[in-house]
N, C-alpha and C positions, 0 to 999 in steps of 0.2 A: 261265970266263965268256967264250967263246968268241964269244957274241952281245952283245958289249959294247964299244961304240966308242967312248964316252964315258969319257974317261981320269980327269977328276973322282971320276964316280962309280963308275969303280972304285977308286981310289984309297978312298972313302970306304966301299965297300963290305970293301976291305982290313982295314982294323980295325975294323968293328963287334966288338963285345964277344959273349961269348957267355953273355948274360945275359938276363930278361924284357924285354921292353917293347914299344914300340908304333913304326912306321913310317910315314912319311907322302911318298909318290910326289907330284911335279910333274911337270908339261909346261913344255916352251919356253917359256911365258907367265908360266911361276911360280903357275900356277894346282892346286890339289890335286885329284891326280884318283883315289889309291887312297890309304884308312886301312888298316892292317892291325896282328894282334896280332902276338906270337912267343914264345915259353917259351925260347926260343934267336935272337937278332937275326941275327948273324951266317949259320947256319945256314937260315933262311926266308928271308931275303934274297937271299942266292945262289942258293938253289933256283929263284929268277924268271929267273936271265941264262944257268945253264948246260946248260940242254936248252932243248926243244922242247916247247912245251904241247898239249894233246891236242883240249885249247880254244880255239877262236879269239878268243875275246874275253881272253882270256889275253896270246895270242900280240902281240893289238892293245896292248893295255895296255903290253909290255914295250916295245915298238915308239914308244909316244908318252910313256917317262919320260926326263926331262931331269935330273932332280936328286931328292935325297930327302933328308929329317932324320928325326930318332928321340930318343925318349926313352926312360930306363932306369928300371925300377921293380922294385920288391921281389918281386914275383910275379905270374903270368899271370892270376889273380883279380883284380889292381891295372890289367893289361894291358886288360883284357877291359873292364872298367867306363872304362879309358881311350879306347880304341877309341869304344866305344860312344857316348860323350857327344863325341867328336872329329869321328866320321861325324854326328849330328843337327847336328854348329855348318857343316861345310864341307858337306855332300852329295855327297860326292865320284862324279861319273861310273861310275865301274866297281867300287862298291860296292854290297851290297846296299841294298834300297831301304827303311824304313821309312813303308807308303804312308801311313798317316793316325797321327800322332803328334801325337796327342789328350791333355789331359786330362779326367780324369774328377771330375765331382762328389763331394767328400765333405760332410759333417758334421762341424762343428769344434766342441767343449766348449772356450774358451778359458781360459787359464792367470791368471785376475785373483779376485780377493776375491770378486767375485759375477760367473760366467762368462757369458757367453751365448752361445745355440746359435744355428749357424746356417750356411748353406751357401756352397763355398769351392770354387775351384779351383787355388789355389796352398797352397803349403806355406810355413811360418812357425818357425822350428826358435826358439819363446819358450816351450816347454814344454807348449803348447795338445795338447789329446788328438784326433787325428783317426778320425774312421769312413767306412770304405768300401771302395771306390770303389762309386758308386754307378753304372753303367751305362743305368740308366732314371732323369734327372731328373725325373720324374714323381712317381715314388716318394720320392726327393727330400725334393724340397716336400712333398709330405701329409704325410711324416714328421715335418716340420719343422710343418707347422701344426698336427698333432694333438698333439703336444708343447707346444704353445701351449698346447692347449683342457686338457691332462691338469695340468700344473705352472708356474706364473706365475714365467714366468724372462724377467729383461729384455731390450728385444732395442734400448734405446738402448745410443750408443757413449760415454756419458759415461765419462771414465776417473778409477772409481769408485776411490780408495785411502782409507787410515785419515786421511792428512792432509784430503783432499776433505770425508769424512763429520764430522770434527771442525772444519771450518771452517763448517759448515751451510749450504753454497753450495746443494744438492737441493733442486729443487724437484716436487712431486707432479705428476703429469702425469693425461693421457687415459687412458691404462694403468692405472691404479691404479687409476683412479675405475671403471672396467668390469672389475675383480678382473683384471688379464691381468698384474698387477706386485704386489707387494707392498710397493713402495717403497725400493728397495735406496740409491736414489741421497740418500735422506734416513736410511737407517740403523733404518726400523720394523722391519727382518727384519735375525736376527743372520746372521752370514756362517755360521756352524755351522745353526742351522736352513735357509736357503740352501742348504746344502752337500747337504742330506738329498735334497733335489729332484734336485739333479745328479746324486747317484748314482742313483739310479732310470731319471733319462734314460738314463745310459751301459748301464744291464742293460738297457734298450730297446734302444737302439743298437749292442749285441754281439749282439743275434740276440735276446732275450727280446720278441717282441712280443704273447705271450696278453695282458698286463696290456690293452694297448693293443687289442686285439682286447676284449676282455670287457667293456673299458667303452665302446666303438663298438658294441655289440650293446645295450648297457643302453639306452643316449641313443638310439637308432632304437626301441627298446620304451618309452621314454618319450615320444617328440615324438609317434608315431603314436595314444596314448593319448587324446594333449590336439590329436588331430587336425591338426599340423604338418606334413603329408605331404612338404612341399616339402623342409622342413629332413631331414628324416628320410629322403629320396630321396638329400641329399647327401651325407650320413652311409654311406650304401650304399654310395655310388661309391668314399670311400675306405675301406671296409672293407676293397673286393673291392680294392684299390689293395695294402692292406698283405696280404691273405691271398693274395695272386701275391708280394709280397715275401717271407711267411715263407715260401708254398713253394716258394720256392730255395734255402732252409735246409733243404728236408726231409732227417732223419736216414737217410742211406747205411748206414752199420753200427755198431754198439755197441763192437767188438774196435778202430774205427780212430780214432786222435788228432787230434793236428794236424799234416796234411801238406799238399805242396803238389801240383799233378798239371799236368803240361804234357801238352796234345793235338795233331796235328797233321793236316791238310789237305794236303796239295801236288799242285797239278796241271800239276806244271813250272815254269811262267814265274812262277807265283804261290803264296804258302804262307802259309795259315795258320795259326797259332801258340793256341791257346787257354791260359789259365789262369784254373786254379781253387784257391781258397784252402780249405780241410778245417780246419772247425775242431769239435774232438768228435764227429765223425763225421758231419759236416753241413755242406754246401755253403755258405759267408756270403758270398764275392766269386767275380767269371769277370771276364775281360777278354781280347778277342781282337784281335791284333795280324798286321800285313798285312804282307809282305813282297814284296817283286818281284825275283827272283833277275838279277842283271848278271854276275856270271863262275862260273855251273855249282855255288854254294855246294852244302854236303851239307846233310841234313835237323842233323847234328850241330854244325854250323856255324851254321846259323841260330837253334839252340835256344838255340844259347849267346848269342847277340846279343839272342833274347827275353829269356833268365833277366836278363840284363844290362840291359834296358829297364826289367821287371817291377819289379827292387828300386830302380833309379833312381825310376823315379817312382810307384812304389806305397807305396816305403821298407819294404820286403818284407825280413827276413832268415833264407833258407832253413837248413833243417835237414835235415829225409826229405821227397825228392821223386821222384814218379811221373812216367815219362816214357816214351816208344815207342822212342827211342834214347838212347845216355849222348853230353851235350853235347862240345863238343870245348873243353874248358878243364878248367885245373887246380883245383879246390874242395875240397881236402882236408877243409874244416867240412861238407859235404855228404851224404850220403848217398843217392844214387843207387838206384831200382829201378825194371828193367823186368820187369812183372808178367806172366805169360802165364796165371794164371787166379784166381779166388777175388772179397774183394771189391774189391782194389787195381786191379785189372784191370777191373771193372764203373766206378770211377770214370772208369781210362784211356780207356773206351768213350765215356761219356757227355761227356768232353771233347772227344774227337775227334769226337763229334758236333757240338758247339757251335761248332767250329770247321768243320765241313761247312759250318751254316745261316749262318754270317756271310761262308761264300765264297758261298752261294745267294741272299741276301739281297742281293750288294753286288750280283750278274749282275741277278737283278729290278731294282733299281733302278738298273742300265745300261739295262737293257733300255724300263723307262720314260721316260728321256732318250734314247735313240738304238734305236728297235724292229729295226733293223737290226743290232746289236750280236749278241743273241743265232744269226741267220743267220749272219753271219758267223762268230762261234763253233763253229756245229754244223756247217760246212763244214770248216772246219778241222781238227774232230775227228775228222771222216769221213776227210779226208785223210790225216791221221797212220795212225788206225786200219787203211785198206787199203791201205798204200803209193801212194798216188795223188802223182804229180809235180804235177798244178795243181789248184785249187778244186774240187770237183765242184758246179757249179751246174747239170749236167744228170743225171740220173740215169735207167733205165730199169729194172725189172724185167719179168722172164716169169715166168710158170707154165702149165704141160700140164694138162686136164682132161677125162677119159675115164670112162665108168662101163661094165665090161667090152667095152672095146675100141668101143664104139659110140660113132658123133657126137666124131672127137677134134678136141678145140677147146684155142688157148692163148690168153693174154690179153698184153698190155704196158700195164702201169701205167707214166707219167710224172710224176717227182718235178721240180718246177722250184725253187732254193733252197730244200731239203728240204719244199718242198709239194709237195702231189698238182696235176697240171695237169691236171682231168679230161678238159676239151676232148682234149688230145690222146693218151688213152688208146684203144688198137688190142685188136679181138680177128680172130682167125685159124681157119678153121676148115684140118685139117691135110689138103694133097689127094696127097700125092704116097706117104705111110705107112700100108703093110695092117696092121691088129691095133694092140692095146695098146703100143707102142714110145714111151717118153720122151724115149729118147737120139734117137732118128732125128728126132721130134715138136721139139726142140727148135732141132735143126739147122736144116731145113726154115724154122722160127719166126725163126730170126735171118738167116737168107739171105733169108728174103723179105723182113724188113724192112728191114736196113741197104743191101741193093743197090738198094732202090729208092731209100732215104733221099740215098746216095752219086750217081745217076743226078738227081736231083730236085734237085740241090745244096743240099739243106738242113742242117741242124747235125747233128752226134753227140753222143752226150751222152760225159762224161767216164767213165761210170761204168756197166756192165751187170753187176746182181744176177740171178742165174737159182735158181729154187725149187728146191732139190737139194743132191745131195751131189755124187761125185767124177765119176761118170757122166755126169749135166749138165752140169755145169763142160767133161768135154774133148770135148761135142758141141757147147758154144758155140767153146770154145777152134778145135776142126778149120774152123765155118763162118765164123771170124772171118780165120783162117789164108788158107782159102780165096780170102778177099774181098781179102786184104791189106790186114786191118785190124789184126791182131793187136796194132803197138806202137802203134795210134793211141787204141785204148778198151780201158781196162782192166777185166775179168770177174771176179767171183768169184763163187762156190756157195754158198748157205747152206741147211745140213741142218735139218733142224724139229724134232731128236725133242730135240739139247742144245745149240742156236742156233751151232751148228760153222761157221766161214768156212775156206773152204775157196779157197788161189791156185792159178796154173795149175802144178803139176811141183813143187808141197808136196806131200806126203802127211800129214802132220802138220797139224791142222785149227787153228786161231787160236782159243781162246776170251775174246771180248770180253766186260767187264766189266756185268754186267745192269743198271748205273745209267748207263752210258754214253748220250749223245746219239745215236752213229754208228749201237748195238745200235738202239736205238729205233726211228731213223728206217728202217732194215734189215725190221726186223720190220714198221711200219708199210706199207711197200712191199709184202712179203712177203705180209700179208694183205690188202691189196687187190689184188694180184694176183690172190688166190685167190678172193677175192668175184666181182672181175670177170668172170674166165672160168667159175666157177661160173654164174653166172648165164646167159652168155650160153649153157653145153651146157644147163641147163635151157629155157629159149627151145627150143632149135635139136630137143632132144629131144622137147619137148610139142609143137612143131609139127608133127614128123616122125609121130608119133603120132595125131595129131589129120587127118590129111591122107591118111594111107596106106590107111585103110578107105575113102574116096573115091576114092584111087586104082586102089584094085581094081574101082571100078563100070564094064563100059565102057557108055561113050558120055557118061560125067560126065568132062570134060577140066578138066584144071588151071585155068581161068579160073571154070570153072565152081563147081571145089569153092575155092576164094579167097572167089569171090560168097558162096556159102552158108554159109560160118567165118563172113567179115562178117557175114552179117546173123545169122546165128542162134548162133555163137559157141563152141558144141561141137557135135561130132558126135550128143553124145545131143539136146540139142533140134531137130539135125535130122532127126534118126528120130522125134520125138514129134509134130512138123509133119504139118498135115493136106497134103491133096493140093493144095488151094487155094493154102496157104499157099507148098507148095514152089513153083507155078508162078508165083506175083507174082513167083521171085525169077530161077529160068533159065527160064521158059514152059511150059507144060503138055507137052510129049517128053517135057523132060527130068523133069518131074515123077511124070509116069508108069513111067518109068526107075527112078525111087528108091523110088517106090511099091511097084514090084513086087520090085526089090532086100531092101527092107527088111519085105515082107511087110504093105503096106496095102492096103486093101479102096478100086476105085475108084470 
C-alpha cells in the first residue's frame, strides 16, 4: 500500500477480514463517494492502494478517499443486493449510475375476504398477489377497466371482515344498483362465489387474455347491431389496446419454460440492460434499465447491479437465465447460459434489441428537447471513429470523374456539423493531367484548393474524406505534405466496393460498423460527392459536344455559335432552321455560312 498516506486507513485496511461484504469510501467531508461489493474484503480493498490504475477516474477516486467502513455478510449474493440498495440511498459519485429508477405499474388482487383489483406502484408484503410490471400504463388501466365491465369486483376500500358483515354496517351503494358490485360490503355474494371471479381475473392477468378478447369482439358485434357506433368505436380502441398486450406474450418456442433473459446495449458512457421474463415459452414482462458508466465498469459488472435491481424491485427470484456475458457475482441458485445459437439465443437477440430501441428512444427524445444533442453526438462519433483530436465541425470530400479520360472533372462537397453546405460546394475541372490519372487528378484537386483556401485566410476544415482507396489517400496525403498541412487536416480514403477506411501509413483498412452515425454521414458525403461532379462532367461533356460541330464551321466564331445554343438550344434545331431564321440570329453572312455548311437551298 505504497500509495497510502493515511495511516488510519491503513491501519483499518490491516485487518479487514477475509470474508464477503460490502465497502463504503468517504472524502474529507465524510461524504460517500464509492459503494463497493467484495467475495473477499480484505483482498479488493487493498487492490485500490497497491498499484496504479489503468483508469483515471480510478486513480481520482483513490486520490479523494479519506476513510472507509464495511460490513460483513454471509455471501456475495447478500453483498451484491447490499451494494445495490446502498448506491440507490447514497448516489455515490464514482459509482455506476442507475439513470432512471423508476417504478413500474402493477396490478394488485388484494389479500382481504372480498379482494379488489386495482393499480399500484408500491409493494405491500400483506400477502396481496401482484401482476406485472406493466411498462405501458395504458394498458394498465383498460385492463383494469375491462375487468370492471367482465366481473363485479368492488373497487371501494371499505375494510370488509366477518365482524363488519355481521354487524350489518354495509350499505348498497351506486355500484350495485348499475350491476358493477354485487354487494359484498352487505354480505349478498358469499366470499366463495366472490372468490370464483378472482380467480378468473388472475388466469387474465397471467397472460390468459382470449377470454377478454372474445368478449370485446362480442359487445362491438353487439352495439354496432343496435347501431351504437360510438360505444362500439371504443370498445375497438381497447381491443387493439389488449391485442398489442397479448402480443408481447407471443409464444417463442414450445421446448422453452420459464426463464429469465438479460440483453445488453453499450455504447461506452451508457449501457443498456434489458429484461425479459419467459414464462412457458412466452414473453409476459421486459424492463429496461439505464446505466451511465463513472469508473470503466465491465459489461459483467453492470449485469450484476441489473440482476440486483430486477429482483429488488420486480421481486423476481431467478432460476435459468440467458445472458450475453456471465454476471460478475457469486449465485450458486442460478443457472447461467450463454447461448450461441438455437431458440435461447433468438430470445438473447430480441432482448438486445429492446435494449437498442430504449437507447434510440431516449436520443429522439434528447434530440426533441435539445435538436442539437444528436449534432453533437454524431461529431463525436465521427471523432472517435477516425482518430480526430478536435470536433470535426468541418468536413470536406473529393471525388475524380472521367468517362475514358475525356473532360476530367472533380467535385468537393462541404459537410458543415454533418450537414451538406451546398453554398460552398466546389467543382474543378483537372488542367495540369494528360489521360485517365486519379492519383495525379486528385493531387492537383487539393493543391488547388487548400493553397488557395490557406492564401485567402479562410478556415480548414477538420477533416478531408477522398473517394478511394490506398492510391488516393497517399496523393492527398503527398499535396497535403507539400502545402505543410499534413498535421493540420486530417485525410482518410474510403473504398466503395466494402466501405473500407483507409489512414495515412495503415495498410490494414478500418471497417466501421454499418449502423454507425460516422459510416453514414461518410457515405452521405461520398455520394454527393459523386452526384456533384457527375453532373457537372455531364454539363462540361454535353457542351463540349454540342459546340465542337460549330466549331468546325469557319467564319461561325465562338460568340456566334453561344448566340445560336441560346436561341435554338441544340445543334439539331439549328440545322432544321430556315435561312431567315438563322439570320434574325448572327445576320444573313453568317447565315449563309451555315446554309451552305449544312446543305440548305438559299
Amino acid at each position: 500500500m505504497k500509495h497510502l498516506k493515511n495511516e488510519i486507513l491503513r491501519e483499518k485496511i490491516a485487518i479487514l477480514p477475509d470474508t464477503p461484504g460490502v465497502y463504503t469510501y468517504y472524502d474529507s467531508e465524510g461524504k460517500v463517494i464509492y459503494v463497493g461489493k467484495a467475495k473477499n474484503l480484505k483482498r479488493r480493498v487493498s487492490s485500490y492502494f497497491n498499484r496504479t490504475h489503468d483508469n483515471v477516474r480510478t486513480n481520482l477516486l483513490v486520490r479523494n478517499i479519506a476513510d472507509m467502513s464495511y460490513i460483513v455478510v454471509p455471501t456475495e449474493q447478500d453483498a451484491l443486493n447490499l451494494e445495490n440498495s446502498m448506491i440507490k440511498e447514497y448516489k455515490p459519485k464514482y459509482n455506476v449510475l442507475l439513470k432512471d429508477d423508476k417504478s413500474y405499474p402493477w396490478i394488485v388482487v388484494t389479500n382481504e375476504l372480498y379482494p379488489r383489483v386495482f393499480i399500484t406502484r408500491t409493494h405491500i408484503r400483506d400477502g396481496s398477489r401482484y401482476f406485472g410490471p406493466y411498462t405501458n400504463a395504458a394498458v394498465a388501466r383498460t385492463v383494469i377497466e375491462l375487468i370492471g365491465r367482465l366481473y363485479p369486483v368492488r373497487t371501494c376500500r371499505i375494510p370488509i371482515t366477518p365482524e363488519y358483515l355481521r354487524a350489518g354496517k354495509g350499505r348498497l351503494c351506486l355500484q350495485y344498483h348499475i350491476r358493477r358490485c354485487k354487494g359484498c360490503c352487505t354480505g349478498a355474494i358469499t366470499p366463495e362465489e366472490y372468490a370464483g371471479y378472482i380467480n378468473a381475473i388472475k388466469q387474465i392477468l397471467r397472460g390468459d387474455t382470449q377470454e377478454l378478447l372474445d368478449y370485446l369482439r362480442s359487445e362491438m358485434e353487439r352495439l354496432s347491431m343496435e347501431l351504437r357506433f360510438e360505444e362500439a368505436q371504443e370498445l375497438k380502441e381497447s381491443y387493439k389496446l389488449i391485442e398489442q398486450y397479448r402480443s408481447r406474450s407471443v409464444i417463442v418456442s414450445q421446448t422453452i419454460g420459464d426463464i429469465d433473459v438479460f440483453g445488453i446495449d453499450d455504447d461506452g458512457a451508457d449501457v443498456y440492460v434489458n429484461y425479459m421474463h419467459v414464462r412457458r415459452g412466452a414473453v409476459v414482462r421486459s424492463a429496461t434499465l439505464r446505466y451511465k458508466r463513472r469508473l470503466d465498469e465491465s459489461q459483467s459488472q453492470i449485469l450484476a447491479y441489473a440482476m440486483a435491481e430486477i429482483a429488488a424491485s420486480l421481486g423476481v427470484e431467478f432460476r435459468e437465465v440467458v445472458v450475453p456475458v456471465v454476471p460478475e457475482a457469486d449465485m450458486p441458485q442460478v443457472s447461467f447460459t450463454v447461448p450461441q445459437r438455437g431458440d435461447k439465443a433468438k430470445l438473447l437477440e430480441v432482448s438486445v434489441k429492446n435494449a437498442r430501441q430504449a437507447k434510440i428512444d431516449d436520443l429522439k427524445h434528447q434530440e426533441r428537447l435539445n435538436p442539437e444533442t444528436r449534432v453533437e453526438r454524431t461529431l463525436k462519433r465521427i471523432q472517435a471513429d477516425f482518430r480526430l483530436s478536435e470536433l470535426p465541425h468541418h468536413i470536406e470530400c473529393f471525388d475524380n470523374s472521367n468517362i475514358q479520360g475525356t473532360n476530367p472533372v472533380a467535385s468537393c462537397v462541404v459537410f458543415r456539423d454533418a450537414k451538406p453546405c451546398k453554398r460552398d460546394y466546389r467543382h474543378f475541372n483537372i488542367r495540369t493531367v494528360e489521360g485517365p490519372d486519379d492519383f495525379a487528378s486528385m493531387k492537383e484537386v487539393l493543391t488547388r484548393r487548400y493553397s488557395r483556401l490557406v492564401q485567402e485566410g479562410k478556415g480548414l476544415p477538420q477533416l478531408i474524406v477522398v473517394d478511394g482507396g490506398k492510391g488516393q489517400l497517399s496523393s492527398a496525403v503527398e499535396a497535403l505534405d507539400e502545402m505543410g498541412l499534413r498535421g493540420v487536416i486530417a485525410v482518410v480514403g474510403i473504398a466503395k466496393r466494402l466501405e473500407e477506411i483507409y489512414f495515412p501509413g495503415d495498410s490494414v483498412p478500418l471497417y466501421i460498423d454499418k449502423n454507425s452515425e460516422s459510416l453514414r454521414v461518410v457515405q452521405h458525403m461520398r455520394d454527393e460527392a459523386h452526384r456533384f461532379g457527375i453532373t457537372h462532367h455531364r454539363n462540361r461533356r454535353s457542351k463540349s459536344q454540342l459546340v465542337s460541330e460549330l466549331d468546325g464551321i469557319k467564319g461561325i466564331g465562338p460568340q456566334s455559335a453561344t448566340a445560336l445554343l441560346k436561341h435554338f438550344k441544340s445543334v439539331k434545331r439549328i440545322r432544321a432552321a430556315s435561312v431567315d431564321e438563322l439570320a434574325g440570329v448572327v445576320g444573313p453572312a453568317k447565315a449563309r455560312i451555315l446554309a451552305d455548311y449544312f446543305g440548305k437551298p438559299l
